[in-house]
C-alpha positions as CSV (number, residue, x, y, z in Angstrom):
1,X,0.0,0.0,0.0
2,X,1.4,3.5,-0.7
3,X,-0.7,5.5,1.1
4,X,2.0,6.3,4.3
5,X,0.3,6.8,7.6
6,X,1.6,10.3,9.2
7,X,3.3,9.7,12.9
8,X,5.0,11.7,15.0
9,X,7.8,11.0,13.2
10,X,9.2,14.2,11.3
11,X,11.0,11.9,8.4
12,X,7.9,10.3,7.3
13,X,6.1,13.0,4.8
14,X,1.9,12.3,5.1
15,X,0.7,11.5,1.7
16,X,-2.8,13.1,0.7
17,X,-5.4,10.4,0.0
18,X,-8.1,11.2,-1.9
19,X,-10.9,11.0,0.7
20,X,-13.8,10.3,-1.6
21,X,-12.2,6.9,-2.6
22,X,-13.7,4.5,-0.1
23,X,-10.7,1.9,-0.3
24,X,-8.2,4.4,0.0
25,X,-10.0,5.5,3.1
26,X,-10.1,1.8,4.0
27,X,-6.5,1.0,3.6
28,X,-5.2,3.9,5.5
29,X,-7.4,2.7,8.6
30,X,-6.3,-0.5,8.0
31,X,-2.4,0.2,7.5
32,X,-2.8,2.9,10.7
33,X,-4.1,-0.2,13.0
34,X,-1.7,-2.7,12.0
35,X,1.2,0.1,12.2
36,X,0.0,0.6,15.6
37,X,-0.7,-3.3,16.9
38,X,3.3,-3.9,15.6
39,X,5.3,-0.8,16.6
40,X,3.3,0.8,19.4
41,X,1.9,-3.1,21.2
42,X,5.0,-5.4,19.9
43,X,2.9,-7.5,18.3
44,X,4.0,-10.2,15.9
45,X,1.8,-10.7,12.5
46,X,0.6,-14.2,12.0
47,X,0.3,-15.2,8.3
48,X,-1.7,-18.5,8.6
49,X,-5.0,-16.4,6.8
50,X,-3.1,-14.7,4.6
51,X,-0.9,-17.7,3.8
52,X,-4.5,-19.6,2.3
53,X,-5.3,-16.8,0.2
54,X,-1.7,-16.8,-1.4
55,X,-2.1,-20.8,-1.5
56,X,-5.3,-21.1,-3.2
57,X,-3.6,-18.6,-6.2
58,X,-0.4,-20.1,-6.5
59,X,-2.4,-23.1,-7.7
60,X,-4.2,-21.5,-9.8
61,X,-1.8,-19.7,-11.3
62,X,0.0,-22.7,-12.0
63,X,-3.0,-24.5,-14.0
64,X,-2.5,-21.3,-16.2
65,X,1.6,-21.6,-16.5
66,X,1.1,-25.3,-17.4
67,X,-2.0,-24.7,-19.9
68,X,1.0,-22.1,-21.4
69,X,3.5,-24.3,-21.4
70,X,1.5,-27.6,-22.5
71,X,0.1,-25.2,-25.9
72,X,3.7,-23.8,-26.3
73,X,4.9,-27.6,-27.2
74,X,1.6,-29.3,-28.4
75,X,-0.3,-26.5,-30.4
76,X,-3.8,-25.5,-30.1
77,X,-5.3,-28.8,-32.2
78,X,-3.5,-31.2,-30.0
79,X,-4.0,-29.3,-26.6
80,X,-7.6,-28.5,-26.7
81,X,-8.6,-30.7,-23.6
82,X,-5.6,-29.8,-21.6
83,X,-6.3,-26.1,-22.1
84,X,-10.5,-27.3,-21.4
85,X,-9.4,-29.2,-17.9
86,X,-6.7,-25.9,-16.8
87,X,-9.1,-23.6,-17.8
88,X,-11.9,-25.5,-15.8
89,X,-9.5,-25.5,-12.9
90,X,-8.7,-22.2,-12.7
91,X,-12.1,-20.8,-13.0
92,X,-13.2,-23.4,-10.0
93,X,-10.1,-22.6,-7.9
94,X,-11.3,-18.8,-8.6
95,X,-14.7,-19.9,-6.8
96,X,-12.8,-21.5,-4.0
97,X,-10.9,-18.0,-3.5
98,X,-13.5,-15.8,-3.9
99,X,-15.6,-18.4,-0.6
100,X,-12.3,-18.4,1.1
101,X,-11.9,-14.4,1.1
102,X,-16.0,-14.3,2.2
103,X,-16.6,-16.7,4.7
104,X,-12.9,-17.5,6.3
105,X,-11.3,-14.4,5.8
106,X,-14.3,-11.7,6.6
107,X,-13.2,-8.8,6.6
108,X,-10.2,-9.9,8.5
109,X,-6.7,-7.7,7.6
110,X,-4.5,-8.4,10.8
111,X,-3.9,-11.3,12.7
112,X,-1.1,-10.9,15.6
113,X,0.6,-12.7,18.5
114,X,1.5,-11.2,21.6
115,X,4.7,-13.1,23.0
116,X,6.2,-13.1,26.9
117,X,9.8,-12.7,26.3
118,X,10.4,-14.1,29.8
119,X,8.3,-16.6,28.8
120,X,5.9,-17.2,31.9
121,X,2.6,-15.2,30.9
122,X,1.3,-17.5,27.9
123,X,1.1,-15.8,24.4
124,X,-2.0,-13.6,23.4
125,X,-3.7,-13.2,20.8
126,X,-5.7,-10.5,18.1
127,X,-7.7,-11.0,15.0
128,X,-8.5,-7.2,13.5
129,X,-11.3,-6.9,11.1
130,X,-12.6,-3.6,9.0
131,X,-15.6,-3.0,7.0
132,X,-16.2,0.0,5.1
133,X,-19.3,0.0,2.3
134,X,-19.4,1.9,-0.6
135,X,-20.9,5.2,-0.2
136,X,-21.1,5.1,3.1
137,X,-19.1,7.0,6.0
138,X,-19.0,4.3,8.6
139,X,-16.2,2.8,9.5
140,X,-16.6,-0.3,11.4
141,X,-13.4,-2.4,12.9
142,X,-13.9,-5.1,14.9
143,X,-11.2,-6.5,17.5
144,X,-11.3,-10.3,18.8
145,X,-8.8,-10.9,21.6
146,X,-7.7,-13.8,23.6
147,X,-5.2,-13.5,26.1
148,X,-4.3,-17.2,25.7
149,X,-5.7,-19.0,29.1
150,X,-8.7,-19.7,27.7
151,X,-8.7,-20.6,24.2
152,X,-12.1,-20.8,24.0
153,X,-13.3,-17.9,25.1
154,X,-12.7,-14.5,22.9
155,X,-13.1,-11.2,24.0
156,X,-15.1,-9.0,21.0
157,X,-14.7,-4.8,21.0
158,X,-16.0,-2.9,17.9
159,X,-16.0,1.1,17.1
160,X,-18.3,2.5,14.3
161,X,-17.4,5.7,13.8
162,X,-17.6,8.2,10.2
163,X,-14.0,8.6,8.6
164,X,-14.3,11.9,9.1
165,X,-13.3,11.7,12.7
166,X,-9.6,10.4,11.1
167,X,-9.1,12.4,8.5
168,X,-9.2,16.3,8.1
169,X,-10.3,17.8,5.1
170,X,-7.2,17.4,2.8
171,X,-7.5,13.8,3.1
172,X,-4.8,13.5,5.6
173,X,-5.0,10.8,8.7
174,X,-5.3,12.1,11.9
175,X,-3.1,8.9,12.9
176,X,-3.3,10.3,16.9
177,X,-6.9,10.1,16.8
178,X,-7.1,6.9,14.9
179,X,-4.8,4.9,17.3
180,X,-6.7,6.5,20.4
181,X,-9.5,5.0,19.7
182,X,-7.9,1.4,18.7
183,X,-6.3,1.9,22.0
184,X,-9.6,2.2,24.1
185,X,-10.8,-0.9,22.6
186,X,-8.2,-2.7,23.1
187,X,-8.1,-2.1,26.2
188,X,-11.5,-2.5,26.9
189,X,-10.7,-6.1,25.5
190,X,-8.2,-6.8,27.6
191,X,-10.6,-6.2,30.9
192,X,-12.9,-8.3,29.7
193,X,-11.1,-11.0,29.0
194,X,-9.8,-10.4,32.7
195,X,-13.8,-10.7,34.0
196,X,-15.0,-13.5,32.0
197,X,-12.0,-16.1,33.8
């Protein structure tokens, strides 16, 4: 993503999104929170989701390098089911992707482990997820968090708020506001993930 999220930081120039573009908007959110789960909370990303997404394509994209490479020796004539079965393939792995990104991914852009360097506190964890609909202001991001005695359990904060509370009127992230509020609710999941044990 090239949209860079303005800090404190004096080196790092804020870049002017165009704030009528919802997935610019979206991205910036989404870049500010996983900026601020990493370098501000120490967490460690966890790829596992991401890692199925990248999976799923590779195979597909194979199908389409070997339907390339299988035409390239045995022209069209001679390669008409091949190109029929990889073409099949691709278009069903497509399917596969497009359930994957809807109903395992949802929304989900961060996944993150919280790790006790002394090693006695057991590791926590946070899944971050975003919505933002078209022509719409609200921005909705939803935190799950476990703090890793109870795996079952998962303690669930959200915020809805309008993107203009983040962003002033030359499309520039108000990063300080942004991470105030993804402070409060993580915190707010941390405490009750303390009362439900």
């Amino acid at each position: 993503m090239s949209n860079i999220v303005p800090t404190d930081d004096t080196s790092e120039k804020p870049i002017k999104i165009n704030k009528w573009e919802t997935n610019a908007l979206k991205n910036a959110l989404d870049d500010a929170c996983k900026k601020y789960f990493k370098e501000t909370l120490n967490f460690t990303e966890d790829y596992k989701l991401m890692d199925g997404r990248l999976y799923i394509s590779l195979i597909a994209c194979l199908f389409s390098v070997f339907a390339l490479i299988y035409d390239w020796f045995n022209p069209f004539p001679k390669s008409r089911s091949t190109l029929i079965i990889c073409v099949i393939a691709y278009f069903i792995l497509m399917g596969i992707l497009t359930a994957y990104m809807q109903f395992i991914e949802r929304g989900r852009f961060y996944t993150g482990k919280l790790v006790d360097k002394t090693g006695i506190d057991p590791i926590s964890r946070c899944t971050i997820s975003s919505k933002l609909k078209k022509y719409d202001d609200k921005y909705d991001l939803t935190l799950e968090y476990n703090d890793g005695t109870n795996k079952a359990t998962n303690s669930l904060q959200n915020i809805s708020k309008s993107v203009g509370n983040y962003f002033d009127e030359n499309g520039v992230l108000c990063y300080d506001r942004f991470t105030s509020d993804v402070k409060k609710m993580y915190l707010q999941a941390r405490m009750s993930e303390r009362k439900v044990k």
